[in-house]
C-alpha positions as semicolon CSV with decimal commas, in nm:
position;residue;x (nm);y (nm);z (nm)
1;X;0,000;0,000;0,000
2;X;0,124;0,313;-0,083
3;X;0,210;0,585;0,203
4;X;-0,055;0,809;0,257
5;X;0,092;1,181;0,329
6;X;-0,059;1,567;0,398
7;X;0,055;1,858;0,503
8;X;-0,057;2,086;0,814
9;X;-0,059;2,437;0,921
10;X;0,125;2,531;1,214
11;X;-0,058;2,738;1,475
12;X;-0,071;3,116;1,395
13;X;0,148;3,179;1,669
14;X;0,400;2,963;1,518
15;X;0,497;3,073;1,135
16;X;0,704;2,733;1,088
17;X;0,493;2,448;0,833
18;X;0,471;2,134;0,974
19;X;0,438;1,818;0,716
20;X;0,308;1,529;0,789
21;X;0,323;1,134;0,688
22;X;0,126;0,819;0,741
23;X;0,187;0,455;0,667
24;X;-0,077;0,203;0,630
25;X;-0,057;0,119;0,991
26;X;-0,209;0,398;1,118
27;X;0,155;0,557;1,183
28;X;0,188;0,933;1,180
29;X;0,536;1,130;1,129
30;X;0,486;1,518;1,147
31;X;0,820;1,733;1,024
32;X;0,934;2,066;1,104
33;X;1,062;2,340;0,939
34;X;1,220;2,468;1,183
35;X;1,561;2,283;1,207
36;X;1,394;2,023;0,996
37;X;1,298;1,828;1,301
38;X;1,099;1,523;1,397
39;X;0,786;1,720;1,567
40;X;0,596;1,409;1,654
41;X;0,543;1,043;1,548
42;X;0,190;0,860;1,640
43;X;0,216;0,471;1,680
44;X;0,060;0,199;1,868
45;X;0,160;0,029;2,123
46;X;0,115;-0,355;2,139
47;X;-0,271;-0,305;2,213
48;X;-0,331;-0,126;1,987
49;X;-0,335;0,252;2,175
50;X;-0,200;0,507;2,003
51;X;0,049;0,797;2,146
52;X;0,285;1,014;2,031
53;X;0,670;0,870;2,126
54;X;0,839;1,197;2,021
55;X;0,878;1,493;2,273
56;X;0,802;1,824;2,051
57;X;1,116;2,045;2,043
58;X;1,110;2,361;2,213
59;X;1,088;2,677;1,968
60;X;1,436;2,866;2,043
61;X;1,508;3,218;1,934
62;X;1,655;3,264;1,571
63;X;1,631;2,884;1,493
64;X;1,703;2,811;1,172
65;X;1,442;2,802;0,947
66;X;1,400;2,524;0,643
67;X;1,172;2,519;0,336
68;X;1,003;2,264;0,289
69;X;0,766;2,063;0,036
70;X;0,580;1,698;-0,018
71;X;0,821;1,526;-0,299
72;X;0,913;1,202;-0,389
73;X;0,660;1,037;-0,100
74;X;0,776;1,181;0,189
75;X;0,951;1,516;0,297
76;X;1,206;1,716;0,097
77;X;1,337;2,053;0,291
78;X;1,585;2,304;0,190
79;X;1,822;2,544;0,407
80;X;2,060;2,780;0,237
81;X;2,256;3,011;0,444
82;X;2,434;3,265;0,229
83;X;2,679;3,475;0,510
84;X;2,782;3,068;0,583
85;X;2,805;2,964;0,230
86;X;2,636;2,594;0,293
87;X;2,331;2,458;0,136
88;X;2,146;2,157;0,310
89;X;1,925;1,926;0,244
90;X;1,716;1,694;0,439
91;X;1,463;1,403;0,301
92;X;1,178;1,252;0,559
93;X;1,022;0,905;0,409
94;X;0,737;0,710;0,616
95;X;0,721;0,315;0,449
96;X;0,440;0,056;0,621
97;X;0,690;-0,104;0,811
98;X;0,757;0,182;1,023
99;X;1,056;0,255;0,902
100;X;1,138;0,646;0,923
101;X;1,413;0,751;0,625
102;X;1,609;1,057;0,700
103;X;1,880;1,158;0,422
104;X;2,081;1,478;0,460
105;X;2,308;1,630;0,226
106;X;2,559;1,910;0,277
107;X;2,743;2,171;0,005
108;X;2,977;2,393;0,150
109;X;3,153;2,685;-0,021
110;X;3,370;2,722;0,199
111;X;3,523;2,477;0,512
112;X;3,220;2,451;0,683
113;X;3,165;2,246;1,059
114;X;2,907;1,964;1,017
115;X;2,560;2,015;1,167
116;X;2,307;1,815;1,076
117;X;2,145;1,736;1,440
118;X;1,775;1,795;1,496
119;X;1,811;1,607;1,828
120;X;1,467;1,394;1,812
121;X;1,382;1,297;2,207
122;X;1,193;0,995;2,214
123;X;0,953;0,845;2,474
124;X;0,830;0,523;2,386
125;X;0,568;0,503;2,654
126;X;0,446;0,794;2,526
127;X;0,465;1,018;2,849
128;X;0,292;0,760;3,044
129;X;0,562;0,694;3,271
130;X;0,946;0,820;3,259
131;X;1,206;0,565;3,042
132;X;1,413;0,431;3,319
133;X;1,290;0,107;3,268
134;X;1,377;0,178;2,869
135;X;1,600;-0,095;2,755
136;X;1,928;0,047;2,545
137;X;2,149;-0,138;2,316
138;X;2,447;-0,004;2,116
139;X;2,683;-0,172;1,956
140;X;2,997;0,016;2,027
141;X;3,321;-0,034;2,270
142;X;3,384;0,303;2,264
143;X;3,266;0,587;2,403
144;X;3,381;0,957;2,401
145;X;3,506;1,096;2,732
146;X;3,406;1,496;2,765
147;X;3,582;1,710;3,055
148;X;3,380;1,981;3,280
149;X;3,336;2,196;2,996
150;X;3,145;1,915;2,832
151;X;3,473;1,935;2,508
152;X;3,570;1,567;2,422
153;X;3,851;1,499;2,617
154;X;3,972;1,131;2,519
155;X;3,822;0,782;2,380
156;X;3,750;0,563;2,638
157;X;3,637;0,145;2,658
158;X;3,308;0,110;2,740
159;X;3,384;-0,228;2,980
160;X;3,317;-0,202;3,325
161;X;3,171;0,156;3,309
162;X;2,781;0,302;3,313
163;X;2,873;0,311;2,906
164;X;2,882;-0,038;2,827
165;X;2,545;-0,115;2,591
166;X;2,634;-0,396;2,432
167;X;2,418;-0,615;2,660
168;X;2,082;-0,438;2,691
169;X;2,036;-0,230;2,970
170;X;1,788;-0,010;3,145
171;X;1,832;0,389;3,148
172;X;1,734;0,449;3,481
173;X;2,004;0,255;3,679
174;X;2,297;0,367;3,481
175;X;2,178;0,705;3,548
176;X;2,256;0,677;3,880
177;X;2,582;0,478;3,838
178;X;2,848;0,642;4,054
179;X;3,074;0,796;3,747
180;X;3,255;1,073;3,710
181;X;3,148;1,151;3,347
182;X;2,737;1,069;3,475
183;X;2,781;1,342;3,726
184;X;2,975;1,596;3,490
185;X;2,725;1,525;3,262
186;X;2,409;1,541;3,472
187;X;2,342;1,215;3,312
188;X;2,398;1,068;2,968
189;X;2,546;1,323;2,674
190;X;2,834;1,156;2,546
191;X;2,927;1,023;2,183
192;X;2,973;0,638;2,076
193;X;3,170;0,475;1,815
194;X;2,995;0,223;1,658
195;X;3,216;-0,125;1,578
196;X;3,313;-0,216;1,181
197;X;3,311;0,141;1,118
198;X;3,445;0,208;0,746
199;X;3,711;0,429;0,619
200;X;3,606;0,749;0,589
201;X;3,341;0,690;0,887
202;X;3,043;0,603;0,622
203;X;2,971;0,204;0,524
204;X;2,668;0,062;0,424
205;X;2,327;0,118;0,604
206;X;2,324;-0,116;0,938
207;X;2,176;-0,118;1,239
208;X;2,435;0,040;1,536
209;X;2,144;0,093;1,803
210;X;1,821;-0,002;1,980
211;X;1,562;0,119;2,211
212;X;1,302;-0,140;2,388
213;X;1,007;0,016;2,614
214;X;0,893;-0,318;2,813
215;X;0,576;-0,158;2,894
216;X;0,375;-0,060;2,584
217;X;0,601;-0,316;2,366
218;X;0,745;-0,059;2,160
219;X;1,118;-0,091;1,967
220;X;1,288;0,192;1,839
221;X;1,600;0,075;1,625
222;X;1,859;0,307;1,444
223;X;2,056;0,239;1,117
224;X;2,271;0,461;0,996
225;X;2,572;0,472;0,707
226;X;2,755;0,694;0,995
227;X;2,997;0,581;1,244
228;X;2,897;0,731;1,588
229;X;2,610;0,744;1,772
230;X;2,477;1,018;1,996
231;X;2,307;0,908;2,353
232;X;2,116;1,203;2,585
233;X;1,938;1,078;2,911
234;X;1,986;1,393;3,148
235;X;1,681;1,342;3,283
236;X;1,455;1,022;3,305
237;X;1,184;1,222;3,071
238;X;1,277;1,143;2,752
239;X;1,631;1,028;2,564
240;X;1,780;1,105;2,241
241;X;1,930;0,878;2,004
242;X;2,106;1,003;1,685
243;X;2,333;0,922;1,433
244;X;2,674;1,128;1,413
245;X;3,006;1,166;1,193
246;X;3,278;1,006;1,349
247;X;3,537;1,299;1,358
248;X;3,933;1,216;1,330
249;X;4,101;1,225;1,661
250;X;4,428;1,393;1,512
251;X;4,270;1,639;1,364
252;X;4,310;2,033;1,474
253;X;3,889;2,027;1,452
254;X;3,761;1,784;1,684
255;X;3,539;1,755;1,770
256;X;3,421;1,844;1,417
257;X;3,392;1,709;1,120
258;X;3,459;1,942;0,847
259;X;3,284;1,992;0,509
260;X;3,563;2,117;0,265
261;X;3,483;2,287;-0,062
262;X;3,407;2,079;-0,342
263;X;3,305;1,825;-0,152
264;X;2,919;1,670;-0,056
265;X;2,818;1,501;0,247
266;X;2,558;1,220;0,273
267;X;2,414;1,060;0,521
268;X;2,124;0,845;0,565
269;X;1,973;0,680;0,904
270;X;1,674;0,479;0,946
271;X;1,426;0,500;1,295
272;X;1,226;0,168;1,277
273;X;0,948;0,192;1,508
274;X;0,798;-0,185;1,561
275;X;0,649;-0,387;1,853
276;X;0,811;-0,653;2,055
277;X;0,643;-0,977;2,096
């Protein structure tokens, strides 16, 4: 069946569009323009109630603002910042399986730091309780250290520490592990790199991390072509889980990953929203 799709008007108070997606499963994706962000995403749980798993993103002062338009099935929007020579792009696609598609490309005219973030924070319960009892899994033995400033300070193993996913574990308790870098942090905020990473920190779409919310059944699982993964638990509200360029540790720009002129940057990550057993 073919994905269903319309498009919204935000609130008058609000001047940003808001575009929005369904899939034959009664799914529903809504998209920003401003930042180009996930505003909301409607799914059942495993009886069949629906709620929205994504926490709407606060409106900040002078956010950037996208253009955007229904193409190709899904989502196409545009950003083009002139004083910052960069042009981006950024492609939302809803399939029946649940499977959110986000694509971003980036043309800079100039070097140019990386930013294609929109920092989606998820609740799979869908604000019916907190997600301490949310079950992560990432598949990385590395993590990025960060100092009190919150810079990257060194690459650390994940064994033995409150950063070790590669076993499922619950958010909650290793929020309140007794670790320096929990404490700095006020929780979880730090950077991951994914194993079998690929030179030049891209590779084929594969699955590098997943969310499980034993309560409503609901499993949030992230592919990506990139080599890092973002985690964000500060507070036992909501997390955020996102894919990010894997930035070379020798390099003067770290944590950055720079866009050099001439050159175009791709990346694609997949959310897949399904229902455990």
């Amino acid at each position: 069946m073919m994905t269903k799709r319309f498009s919204g008007t935000a609130p008058e108070a609000d001047e940003h569009r808001r575009f929005t997606l369904r899939n034959a499963s009664g799914m529903a994706v809504t998209i920003s323009e401003c930042d180009a962000a996930l505003w909301s995403w409607q799914a059942p749980d495993r009886y069949g109630r629906m709620a929205d798993v994504v926490l709407a993103p606060r409106r900040l002062a002078g956010a950037v603002l996208w253009k955007g338009q229904h193409a190709e099935g899904g989502v196409t929007l545009l950003r083009s910042e002139t004083a910052d020579a960069v042009a981006q792009l950024a492609k939302y696609h809803l399939d029946d399986d649940g499977c959110l598609t986000v694509h971003h490309e980036v043309v800079a005219m100039a070097p140019t730091p990386l930013d294609v973030t929109s920092n989606p924070c998820f609740n799979l319960n869908g604000g019916a309780a907190d997600v301490g009892d949310h079950m992560v899994q990432i598949d990385a033995d590395y993590y990025v250290g960060v100092d009190a400033d919150g810079a990257p300070a060194n690459l650390a193993a994940v064994g033995g520490t409150a950063f070790d996913f590669r076993q499922a574990a619950p958010i909650g308790a290793r929020l309140r592990w007794p670790d320096s870098q929990i404490r700095q942090r006020g929780g979880l905020d730090h950077c991951f790199f994914v194993r079998n990473h690929f030179s030049g920190g891209q590779g084929p779409l594969r699955e590098v991390a997943r969310v499980v919310d034993p309560g409503s059944g609901r499993c949030l699982q992230l592919h990506t072509t990139e080599a890092a993964v973002q985690l964000r638990a500060v507070q036992q509200g909501s997390f955020t889980l996102e894919a990010r360029a894997r930035p070379e540790l020798t390099s003067a720009a770290w944590p950055h990953v720079i866009v050099l002129p001439g050159h175009v940057y791709r990346q694609t990550s997949v959310y897949r929203l399904s229902l455990q057993p």
